[in-house]
C-alpha positions in Angstrom: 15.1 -24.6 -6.8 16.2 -28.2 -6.5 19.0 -29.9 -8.4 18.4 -30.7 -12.4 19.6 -33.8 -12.1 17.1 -34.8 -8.8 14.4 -33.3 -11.0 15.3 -35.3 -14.4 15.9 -38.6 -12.0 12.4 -39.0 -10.8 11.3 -38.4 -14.5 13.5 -41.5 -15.4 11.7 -43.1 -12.5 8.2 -42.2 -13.9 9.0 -43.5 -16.9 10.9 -46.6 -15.7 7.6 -47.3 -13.7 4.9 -46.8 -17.1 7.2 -49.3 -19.1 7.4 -52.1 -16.8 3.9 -51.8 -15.3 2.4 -54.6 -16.5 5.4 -57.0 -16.0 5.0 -55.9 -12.2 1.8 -56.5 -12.3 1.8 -60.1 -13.5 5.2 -61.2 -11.3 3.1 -59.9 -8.8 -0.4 -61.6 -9.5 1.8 -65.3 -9.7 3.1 -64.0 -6.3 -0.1 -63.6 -4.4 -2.0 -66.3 -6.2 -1.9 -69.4 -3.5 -2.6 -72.1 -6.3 1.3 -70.9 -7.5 3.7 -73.9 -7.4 7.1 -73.4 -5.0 8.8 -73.4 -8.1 7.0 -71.0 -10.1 7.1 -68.7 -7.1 10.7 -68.3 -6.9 10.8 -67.9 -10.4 8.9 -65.4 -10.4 10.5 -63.8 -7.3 13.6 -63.8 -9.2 12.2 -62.4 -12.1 10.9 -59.9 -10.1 14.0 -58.7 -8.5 16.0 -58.8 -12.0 13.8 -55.6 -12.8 15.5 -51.8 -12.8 15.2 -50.8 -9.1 13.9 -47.6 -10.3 11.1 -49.3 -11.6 9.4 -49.8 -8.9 6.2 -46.8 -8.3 7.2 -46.8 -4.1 10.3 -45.0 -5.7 8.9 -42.3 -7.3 8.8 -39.1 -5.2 5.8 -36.3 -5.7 7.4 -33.1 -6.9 5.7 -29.8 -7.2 5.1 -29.4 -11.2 6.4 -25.5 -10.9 9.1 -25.0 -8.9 10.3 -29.2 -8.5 10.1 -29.2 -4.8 10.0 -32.1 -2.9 8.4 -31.5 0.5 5.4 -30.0 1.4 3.5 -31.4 -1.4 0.0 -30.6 -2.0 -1.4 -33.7 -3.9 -5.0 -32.0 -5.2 -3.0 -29.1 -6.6 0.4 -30.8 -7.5 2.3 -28.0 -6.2 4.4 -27.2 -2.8 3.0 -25.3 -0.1 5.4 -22.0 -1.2 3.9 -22.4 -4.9 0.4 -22.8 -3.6 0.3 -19.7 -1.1 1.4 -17.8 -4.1 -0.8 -18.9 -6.8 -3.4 -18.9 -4.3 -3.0 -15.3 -3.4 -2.7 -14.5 -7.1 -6.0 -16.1 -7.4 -5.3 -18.1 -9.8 -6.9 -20.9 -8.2 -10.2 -20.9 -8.4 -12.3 -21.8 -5.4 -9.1 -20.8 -2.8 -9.2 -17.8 -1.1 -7.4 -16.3 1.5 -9.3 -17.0 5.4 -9.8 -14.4 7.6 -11.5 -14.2 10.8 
C-alpha cells in the first residue's frame, strides 16, 4: 500500500487540473494561434507559467482506484496488475477469464 500522502497529492493534482482547465486551454489556444501578436504571446506565456505547477494534466499520475498503486496500471479497468489478477480470478469481472491452453 502506497503512502497517504502520495495518494491524497495526485487528488490535489486532479483537482488542481479540473479548476484551471479552461484557463489552460485558452493561454494555450493564444499560443498556437499564428495571427497572435509578439506581445500578446509573451503575455500569455507568462500567464501561463504563473499557474500552480500541479495544475498542469502531464502531472497527474494513473493510480489503481483499489489499492492506490502506481505502476502496472491497467487503463480499461483502472486498477494494477496485482488488483486485476485478483478480481479477475474472483470473477468479478465480467468477460475476463483465466487462459489455459
Amino acid at each position: 500500500m502506497p503512502k497517504t500522502s502520495a495518494i491524497e497529492r495526485n487528488k490535489k493534482r486532479i483537482t488542481l487540473s479540473a479548476k484551471f482547465a479552461v484557463k489552460r486551454a485558452e493561454l494555450k489556444a493564444t499560443l498556437a494561434n499564428p495571427v497572435t501578436t509578439d506581445a500578446e504571446f509573451y503575455a500569455a506565456q507568462k500567464k501561463l507559467q504563473k499557474l500552480p505547477r500541479n495544475s498542469s494534466p502531464t502531472r497527474i499520475r494513473n493510480r489503481c482506484s483499489l489499492s492506490g498503486r502506481p505502476r502496472g496500471y491497467k487503463r480499461k479497468y483502472g486498477v494494477s496488475r496485482i488488483t486485476f489478477r485478483e478480481l479477475a480470478l474472483a470473477g468479478k469481472i465480467p468477460g475476463v477469464i483465466k487462459s489455459s491452453w
